[in-house]
Structures are given as C-alpha cells and as structure tokens.
C-alpha positions in Angstrom: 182.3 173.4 80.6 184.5 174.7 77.8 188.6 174.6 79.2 190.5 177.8 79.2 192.6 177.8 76.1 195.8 178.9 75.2 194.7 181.1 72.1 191.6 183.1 71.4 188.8 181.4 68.8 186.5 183.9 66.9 184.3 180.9 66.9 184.5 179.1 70.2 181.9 176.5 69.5 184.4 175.3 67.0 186.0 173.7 70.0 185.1 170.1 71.2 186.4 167.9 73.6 184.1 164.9 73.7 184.0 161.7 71.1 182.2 162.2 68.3 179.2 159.0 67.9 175.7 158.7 66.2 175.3 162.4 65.8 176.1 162.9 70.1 179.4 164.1 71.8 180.3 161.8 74.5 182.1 160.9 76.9 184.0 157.0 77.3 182.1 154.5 78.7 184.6 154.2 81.1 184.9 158.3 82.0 188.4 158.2 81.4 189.6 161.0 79.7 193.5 161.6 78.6 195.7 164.7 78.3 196.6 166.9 75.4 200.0 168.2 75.3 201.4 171.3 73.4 204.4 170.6 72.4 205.8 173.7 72.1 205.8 174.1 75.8 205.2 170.6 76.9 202.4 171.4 78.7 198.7 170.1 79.5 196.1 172.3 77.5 192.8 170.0 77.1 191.7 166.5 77.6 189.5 164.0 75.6 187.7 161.0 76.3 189.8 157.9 76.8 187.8 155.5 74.7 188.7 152.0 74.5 187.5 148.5 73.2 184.3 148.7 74.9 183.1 151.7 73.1 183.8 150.6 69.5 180.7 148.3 69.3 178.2 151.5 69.6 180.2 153.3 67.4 180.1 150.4 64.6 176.7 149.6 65.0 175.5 153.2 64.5 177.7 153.8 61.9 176.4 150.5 60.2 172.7 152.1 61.0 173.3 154.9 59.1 175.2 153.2 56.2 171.4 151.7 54.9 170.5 155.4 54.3 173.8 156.9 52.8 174.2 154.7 50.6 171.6 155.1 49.0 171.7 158.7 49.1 172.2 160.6 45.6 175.9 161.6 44.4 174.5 165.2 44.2 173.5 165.3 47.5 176.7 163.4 48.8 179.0 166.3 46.8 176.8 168.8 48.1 177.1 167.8 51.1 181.1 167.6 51.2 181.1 171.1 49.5 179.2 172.7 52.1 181.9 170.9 54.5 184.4 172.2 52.5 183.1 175.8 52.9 182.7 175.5 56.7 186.1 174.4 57.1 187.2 177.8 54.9 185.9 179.9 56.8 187.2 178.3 60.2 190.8 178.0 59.0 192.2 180.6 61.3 190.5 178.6 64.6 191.7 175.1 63.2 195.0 176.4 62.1 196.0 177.6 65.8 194.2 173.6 67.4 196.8 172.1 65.0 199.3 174.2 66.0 199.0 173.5 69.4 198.7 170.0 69.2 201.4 169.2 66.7 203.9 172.2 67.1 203.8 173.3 63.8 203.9 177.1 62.5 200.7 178.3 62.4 201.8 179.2 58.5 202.4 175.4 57.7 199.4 174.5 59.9 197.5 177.5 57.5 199.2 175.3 54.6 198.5 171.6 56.0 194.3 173.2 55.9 195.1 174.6 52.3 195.8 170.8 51.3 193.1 169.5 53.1 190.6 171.2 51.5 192.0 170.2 48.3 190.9 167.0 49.0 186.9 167.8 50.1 186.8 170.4 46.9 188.0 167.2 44.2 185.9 164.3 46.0 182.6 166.6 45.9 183.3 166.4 41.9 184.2 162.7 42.3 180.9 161.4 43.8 179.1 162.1 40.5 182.1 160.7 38.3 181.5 157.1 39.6 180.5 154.9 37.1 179.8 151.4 36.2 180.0 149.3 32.7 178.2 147.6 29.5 179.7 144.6 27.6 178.7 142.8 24.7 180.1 139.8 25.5 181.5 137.0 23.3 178.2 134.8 24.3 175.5 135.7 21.9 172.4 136.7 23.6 174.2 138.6 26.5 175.0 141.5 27.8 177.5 142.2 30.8 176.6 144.8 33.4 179.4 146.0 36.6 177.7 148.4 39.1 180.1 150.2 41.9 178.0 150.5 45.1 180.2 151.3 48.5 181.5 148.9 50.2 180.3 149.5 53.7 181.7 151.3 57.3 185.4 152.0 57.3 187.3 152.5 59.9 190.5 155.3 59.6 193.3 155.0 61.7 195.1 158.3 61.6 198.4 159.8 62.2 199.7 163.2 64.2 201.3 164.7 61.8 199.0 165.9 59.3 195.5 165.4 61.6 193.2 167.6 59.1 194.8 166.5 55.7 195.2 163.0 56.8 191.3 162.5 57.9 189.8 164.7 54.9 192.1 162.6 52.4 190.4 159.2 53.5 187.2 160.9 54.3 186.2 162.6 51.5 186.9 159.8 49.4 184.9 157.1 51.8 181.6 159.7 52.0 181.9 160.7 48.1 181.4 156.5 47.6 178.8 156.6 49.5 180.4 155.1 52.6 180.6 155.7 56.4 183.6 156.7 58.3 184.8 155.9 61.7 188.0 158.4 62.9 190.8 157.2 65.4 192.4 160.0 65.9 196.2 160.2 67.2 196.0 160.7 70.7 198.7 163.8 70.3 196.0 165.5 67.6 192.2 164.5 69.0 190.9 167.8 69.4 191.7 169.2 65.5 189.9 165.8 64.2 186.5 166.7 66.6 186.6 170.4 65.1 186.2 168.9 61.8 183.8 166.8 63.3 181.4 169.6 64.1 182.1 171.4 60.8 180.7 167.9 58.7 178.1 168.5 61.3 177.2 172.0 60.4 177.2 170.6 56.7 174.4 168.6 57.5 176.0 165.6 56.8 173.8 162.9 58.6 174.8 161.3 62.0 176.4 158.4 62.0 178.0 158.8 58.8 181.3 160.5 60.3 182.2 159.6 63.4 185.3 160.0 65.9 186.4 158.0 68.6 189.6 159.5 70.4 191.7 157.6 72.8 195.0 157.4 74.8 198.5 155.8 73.8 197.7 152.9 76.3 194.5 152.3 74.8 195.8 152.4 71.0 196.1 148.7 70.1 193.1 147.7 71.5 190.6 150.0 70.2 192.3 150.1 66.6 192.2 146.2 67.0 188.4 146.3 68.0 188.2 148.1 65.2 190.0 146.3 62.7 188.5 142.8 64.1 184.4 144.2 64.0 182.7 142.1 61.6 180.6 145.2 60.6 183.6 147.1 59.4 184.3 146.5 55.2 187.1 148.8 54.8 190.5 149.5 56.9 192.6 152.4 56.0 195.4 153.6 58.0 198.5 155.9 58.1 201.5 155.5 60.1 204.6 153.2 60.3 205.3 150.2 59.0 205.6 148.0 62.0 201.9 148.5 62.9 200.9 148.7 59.5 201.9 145.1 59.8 200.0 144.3 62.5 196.7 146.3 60.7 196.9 143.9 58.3 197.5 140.9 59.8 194.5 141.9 61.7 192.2 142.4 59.1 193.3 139.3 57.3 191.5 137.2 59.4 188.1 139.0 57.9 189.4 139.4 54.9 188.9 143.1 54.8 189.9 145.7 52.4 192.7 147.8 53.3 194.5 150.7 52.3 197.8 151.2 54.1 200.2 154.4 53.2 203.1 153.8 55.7 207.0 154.8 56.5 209.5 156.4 54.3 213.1 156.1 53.6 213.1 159.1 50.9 216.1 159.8 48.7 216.5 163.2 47.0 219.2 162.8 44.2 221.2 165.8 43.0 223.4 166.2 39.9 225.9 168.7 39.3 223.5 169.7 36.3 221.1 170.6 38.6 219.8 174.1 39.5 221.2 174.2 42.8 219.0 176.9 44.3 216.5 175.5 43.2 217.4 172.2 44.8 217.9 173.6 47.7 214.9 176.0 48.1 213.1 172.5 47.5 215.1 171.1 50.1 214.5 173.6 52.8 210.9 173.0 52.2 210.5 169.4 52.0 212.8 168.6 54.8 211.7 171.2 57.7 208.6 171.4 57.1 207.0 169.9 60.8 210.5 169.6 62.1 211.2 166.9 59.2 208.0 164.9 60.7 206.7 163.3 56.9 206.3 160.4 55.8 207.6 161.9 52.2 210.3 164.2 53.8 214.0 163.6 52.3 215.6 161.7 54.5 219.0 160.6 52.7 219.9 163.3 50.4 222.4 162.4 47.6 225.0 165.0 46.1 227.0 164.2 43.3 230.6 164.7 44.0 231.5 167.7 42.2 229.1 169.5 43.4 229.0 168.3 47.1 230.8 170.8 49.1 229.2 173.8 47.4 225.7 172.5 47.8 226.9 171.6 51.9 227.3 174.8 52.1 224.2 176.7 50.2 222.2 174.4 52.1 224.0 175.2 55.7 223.3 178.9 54.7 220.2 178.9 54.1 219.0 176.4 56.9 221.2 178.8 59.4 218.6 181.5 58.8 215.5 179.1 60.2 214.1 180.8 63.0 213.2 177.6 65.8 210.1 178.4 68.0 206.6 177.9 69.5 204.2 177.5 66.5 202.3 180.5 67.6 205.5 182.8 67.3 204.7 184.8 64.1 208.4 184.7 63.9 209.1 180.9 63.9 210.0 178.8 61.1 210.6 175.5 62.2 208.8 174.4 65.8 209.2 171.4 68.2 208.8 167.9 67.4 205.2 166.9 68.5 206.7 164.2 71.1 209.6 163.2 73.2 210.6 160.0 71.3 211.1 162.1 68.1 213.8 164.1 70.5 215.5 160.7 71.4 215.4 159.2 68.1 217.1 162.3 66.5 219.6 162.3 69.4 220.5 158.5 68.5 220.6 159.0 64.9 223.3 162.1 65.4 225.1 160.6 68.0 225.7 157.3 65.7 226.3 159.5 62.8 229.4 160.7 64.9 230.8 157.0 65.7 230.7 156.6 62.2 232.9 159.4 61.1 229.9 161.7 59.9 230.4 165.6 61.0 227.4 167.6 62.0 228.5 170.7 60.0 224.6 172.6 61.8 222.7 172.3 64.9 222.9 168.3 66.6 221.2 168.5 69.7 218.2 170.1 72.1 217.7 173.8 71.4 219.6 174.8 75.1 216.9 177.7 76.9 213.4 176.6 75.6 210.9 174.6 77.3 209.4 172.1 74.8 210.3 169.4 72.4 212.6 171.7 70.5 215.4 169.5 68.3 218.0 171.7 66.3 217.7 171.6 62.5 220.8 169.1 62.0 222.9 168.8 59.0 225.7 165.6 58.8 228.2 165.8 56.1 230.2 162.5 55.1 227.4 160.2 55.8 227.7 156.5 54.8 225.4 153.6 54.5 226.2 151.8 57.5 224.7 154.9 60.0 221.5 154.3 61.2 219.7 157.7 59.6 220.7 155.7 55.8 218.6 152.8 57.5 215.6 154.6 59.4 213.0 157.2 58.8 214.0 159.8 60.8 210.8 162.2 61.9 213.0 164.9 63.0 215.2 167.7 61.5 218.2 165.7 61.0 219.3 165.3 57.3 222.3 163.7 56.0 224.2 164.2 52.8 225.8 161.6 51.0 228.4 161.9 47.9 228.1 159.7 45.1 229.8 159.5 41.0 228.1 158.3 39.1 224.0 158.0 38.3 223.7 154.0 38.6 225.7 154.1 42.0 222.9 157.2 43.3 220.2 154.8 41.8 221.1 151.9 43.7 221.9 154.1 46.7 218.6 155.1 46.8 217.0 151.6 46.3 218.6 149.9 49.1 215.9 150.5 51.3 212.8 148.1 52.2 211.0 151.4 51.6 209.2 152.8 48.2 207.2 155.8 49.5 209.1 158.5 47.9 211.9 159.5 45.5 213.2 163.1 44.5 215.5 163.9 41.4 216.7 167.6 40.6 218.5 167.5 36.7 218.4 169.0 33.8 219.2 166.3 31.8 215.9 165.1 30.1 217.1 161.6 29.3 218.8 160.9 32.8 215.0 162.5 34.0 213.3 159.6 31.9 215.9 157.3 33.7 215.4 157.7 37.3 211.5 157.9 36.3 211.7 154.1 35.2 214.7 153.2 37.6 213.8 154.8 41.0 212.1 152.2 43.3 208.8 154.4 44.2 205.4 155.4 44.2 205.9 158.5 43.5 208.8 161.0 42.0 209.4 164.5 42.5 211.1 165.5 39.0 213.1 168.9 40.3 210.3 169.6 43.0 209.8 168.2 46.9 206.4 169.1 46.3 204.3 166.2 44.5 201.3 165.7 46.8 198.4 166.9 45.4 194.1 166.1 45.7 194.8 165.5 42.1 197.7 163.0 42.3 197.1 159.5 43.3 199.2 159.0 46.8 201.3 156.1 47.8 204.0 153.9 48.1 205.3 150.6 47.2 207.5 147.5 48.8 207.3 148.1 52.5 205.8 151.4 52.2 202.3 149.7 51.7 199.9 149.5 49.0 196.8 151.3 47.5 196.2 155.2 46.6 194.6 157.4 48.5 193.2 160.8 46.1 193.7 161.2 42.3 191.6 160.2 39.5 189.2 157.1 40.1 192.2 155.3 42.2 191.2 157.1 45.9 187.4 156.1 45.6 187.7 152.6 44.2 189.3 152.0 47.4 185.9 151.8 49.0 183.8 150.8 46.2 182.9 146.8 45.4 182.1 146.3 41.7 179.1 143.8 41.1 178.8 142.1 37.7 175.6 141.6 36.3 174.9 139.3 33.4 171.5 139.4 31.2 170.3 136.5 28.9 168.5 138.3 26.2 165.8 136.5 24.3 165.4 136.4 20.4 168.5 137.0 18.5 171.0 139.9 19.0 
C-alpha cells in the first residue's frame, strides 16, 4: 500500500518504496525497513527496506546473470536505451524534483536544477556508447599486427552520496550501462526513495533487469552492505562518492581483490579574488556556489580568499546580497536556501562558528539555528578575519558557513590555497590573463573555475587530486574508460608484409 505523502504526484506510480533487484521490488530479507526523514520539518514521511549483508549476494549474482547478455548487447541499442531513460526522466522532473526535495531539503528550483544536470549526463553517455573504440598497430616486429579491443569490465557497484541523489547515480550510471556494464545502487539512507524513482524510469526504458539495480539500507547497516559489496568476488568495478575517511576504507577494501575503483571524495575548496576582479561578478558566483544546498558540495567554496584592498568592500557586497536569502522548507516557492539534510551538518557548522570566535574571527551574518522553525535550519554564516589555524580553514564544512580570508600578494593566496590535503576544487576571479595562466598551472586541483563557480558539466571530466581521490567521472573518453578493460591482441601474419 502506497504511504500518504507530503506533496501531490501527477504520476503516483513514480513512487517506490521497495529495493530495486533482478527486475522485482522487494523487501529485505530480513523485513526491516528504515525511516525517511524530511528535513525541512524533521519529520517521518516514508520508509524503505533495511537491506543488509545478507541481501547483497542475490543482488550480485543477478546482476552478474544479466551482465552475459548486456554486454554483448549493441552500442545502439545500449544509447537507445539510456535515451529513452533520459526522456522518461524529462517528463517526470516535476515528481522527482519535489522526492529530492523532501529528502534532502533543497529548493525545489535547485532540486529542478540538480535534474537539469543529471540529465546532462544520460543525453552525453547515449552518444558515448557508440564512440568506444579500440586500435590497430603495425608494430616494429615484421609480420605483425597489434590489435586493443575495450569490452566492459563487469558488475559495478556505486556507493552514493545525499547530496546530489539523481546527478550522482546518473553520472556513474550512464557511463557504466553506455560500456556495456551492470550497476548495483547504494543509495544514501537520507535519499533512497529519489534513487528507486529512477529506478522505475530505467525500467519503463526497457532497460533489461538486472542491469540497474538498487539496494537501500539504514545508517547502521552502511558498512556492512557497502563492504559486502566492495569484498563480492563478482563485482569488477567500485565507484563511490563521499568523504575521504571512508573513501579510505573503500579502497582498502577493494585492494584485497584488486578491483577497479573510482573515488571522487571531500573538498577543501579555495575561491581566490583579486582586486582586478569583477566583484559582482565574483560575488553573484559566490552566492551561487556557496548556498546552493545550504553549502552541502563537495566543490562548494569553503575558504574564500580576498585580496586586501579590496576585502572590506567585497565583505560587505557579499553580506548584502547573502542578507536577502530567503531560509525555508524546500517546498516554499519563496525559499532560497533550505535546511541541512541532517543533524550532524547543524553541529558541525555550530563547532566550526563557535571556534571561529575563540580565534578572533567575527561573524559579520547569521551564526547559529534559524530560532522559530522546526527542521534542520542553519543560518547562512559569514566570518570575517578568519585565519589558518580555525577549524573551517582545515575542514570541509557542508553547511552555510563561509569564511573570508585577506591576503597581499598572489604567491601567499597560492599557497594559502594549497595547504590543504585536499585537490577537489579551485576557483580564481581576475582579469589579469597572465596571473589567469598562473593559478591554472599553480593551483593544486583537478579542476578550476576561471571567474566562474560553475565548472561541472556532462562535458567536463570530474575530479580531484591528493586526498580528494582519483579517476574522472563524465567528459570525453575519461568517464567510460573507467569501466572498460582493454585487451591487446597480437596477429603473426604469414608471407612478407
């Protein structure tokens, strides 16, 4: 029996609330199910099934089933296949838009935005499926020629964050089933439901069962299913999104058989300004990159650097402008900024502000719990005078706390922004083309936002460096390589070539 919902679906099949396995919705073998919270509230709206260890063997085995006819299914059909997705998801945006919102707080205008991204992602690897190719080599041997093939490596297993539930899955999914791989889903246990929608969509595309499956589960039984997982002989590929302490442990995990993994984990992202900079525009970029989701991204600016001449006028076009951000339920037409999707990020922000303080930072905006709302509502925070021995220079933050930091000259901002284990991100606003050449080279990164926050893209290869992990998930030929294996061939000829 469907759950009374919060909010109104035109299509109401859309919603699901079992595990997603062989082509069936069930339930955990143990019964179990867990609670979904809406964070906007903080209350109980649905339930899923509380899967654990014991239910990852079906899962992989079906998965692994289905893998011996995938693979050898045509590109076409494969793009096809993930078009027809694609569409599906289209025209369901409005139903998935309002799931994400009430699972991860966000407006349902970024949630609208987080699909618009996603569906980047289905759209390029339809057109990537047919673009995989191997090689031919006359080698230096006479009499032989050299053949590589790419054929897909096998079932992967994604291990998926809360933040971005539909963008994160169709970002490693449309990539795995474009190869000609199958995907198994562990969703977040704050974001399930969003996940099994698209679950039914891939359905509906008549993408065969067992290639996509999903197995939700609780925070308690986390670690052991993603370890189950990780540790099943019959899984080739790990990829997984999240923070670097457990992409540790995923790899450490997957060491012992040797698998392939792709990890994209935790960000300490520095946005550098210069008093050449446009400074609207900087900040407009600003407002966008760093409350979006209540600051909750992995790329989100977390320590924002202001040269000195220019710091107090930017302090205060960027306390204008975040003064006019309108804090609310996601489903508010009105709101602008929502909750945090869970009580940690509340404490963690709390923490951060509180040893910003002892420090001799001043919180110039906001700096605590929004007083009078039910929910996991965090004010959006701005600390002037911060300094490298705070905590929020030295953490990710995944909250709307932001900290501005004064600096001379462009070699003390560089190395400013590279003291951090972290390489995920790096943002630079200046008009200066040669300094832009610079920080290109200089910035310790992945990627860099050249006067835009915005560099994330179907298009653009995704991902950090140092302890912000390794491989790329989309762009050209990177994303798919991640689940392909390349076979060499070699041909002795006979007569003389």
């Amino acid at each position: 029996m469907t759950p009374k919902l919060p909010f109104q679906l035109k299509n109401p099949g859309l919603f699901k609330d079992k595990s997603y396995v062989d082509g069936e919705w069930v339930e955990a073998r143990s019964g179990k199910r867990f609670d979904v919270i809406d964070p906007g509230s903080g209350q109980v709206w649905a339930s899923a099934p509380d899967n654990d260890a014991s239910d990852v063997d079906h899962a992989v085995l079906s998965a692994h089933s289905a893998f011996q006819h995938y693979k050898k299914v045509t590109p076409r059909t494969r793009a096809q296949w993930l078009l027809k997705w694609d569409a599906l998801i289209r025209e369901n945006k409005e139903d998935l838009a309002h799931i994400v919102t009430y699972e991860t707080g966000k407006p349902l205008a970024e949630a609208r935005a987080e699909l618009d991204y996603a569906l980047g992602f289905t759209w390029w690897f339809a057109g990537e499926a047919e673009r995989i190719v191997g090689t031919v080599q006359q080698p230096s041997a006479a009499g032989r020629r050299v053949f590589t093939v790419k054929q897909p490596i096998g079932v992967a297993a994604a291990l998926v964050p809360w933040n971005f539930p539909v963008a994160m899955v169709l970002r490693k999914a449309g990539a795995a089933l474009a190869a000609g791989c199958c995907m198994i889903v562990k969703p977040s246990p704050e974001t399930p439901l969003s996940v099994l929608a698209v679950a039914e969509l891939a359905t509906q595309a008549g993408i065969p069962k067992g290639v996509f499956s999903v197995l939700t589960t609780s925070l308690e039984n986390t670690p052991p299913l993603s370890e189950a997982l990780c540790r099943h002989p019959l899984i080739k590929k790990v990829t997984f999104t999240g923070s670097t302490r457990v992409g540790k442990l995923v790899a450490k995990l997957c060491s012992d058989g040797l698998k392939k993994v792709t990890l994209e984990l935790g960000g300490n992202c520095p946005f550098l300004i210069f008093d050449d900079a446009d400074l609207n525009q900087a900040a407009d970029a600003l407002m966008a990159l760093k409350w979006r989701h209540a600051g909750q991204a992995c790329i989100t600016a977390n320590r924002v650097y202001v040269q000195s001449s220019i710091y107090d006028q930017f302090a205060l076009l960027l306390k204008e402008k975040t003064s006019k951000l309108v804090v609310g339920h996601g489903a508010d037409q009105n709101t602008t900024m929502g909750p945090v999707t869970t009580p940690q990020g509340i404490t963690k922000a709390l923490n951060q502000v509180e040893d910003a303080r002892k420090h001799g930072g001043q919180i110039v905006l906001g700096g605590g719990k929004v007083p009078g709302k039910t929910g996991y509502f965090f004010e959006p925070t701005i600390i002037v005078g911060a300094k490298k021995e705070m905590l929020i220079t030295q953490e990710e933050t995944f909250a709307p706390v932001l900290a501005l930091y004064s600096f001379d000259t462009e070699e003390e901002a560089v190395e400013a922004a590279n003291n951090t284990s972290m390489g995920l991100a790096s943002y630079y606003f200046t008009k200066n083309i040669d300094r832009s050449w610079r920080l290109l080279e200089n910035l310790e990164a992945g990627m860099i936002g050249m006067n835009t926050g915005n560099s994330s893209a179907a298009e653009s290869p995704f991902g950090g460096i140092k302890e912000s992990g390794y491989g790329k998930e989309s762009g050209k030929d990177v994303a798919v390589a991640e689940y392909l294996i390349t076979k060499t061939g070699t041909l002795a000829l006979e007569g003389h070539y």
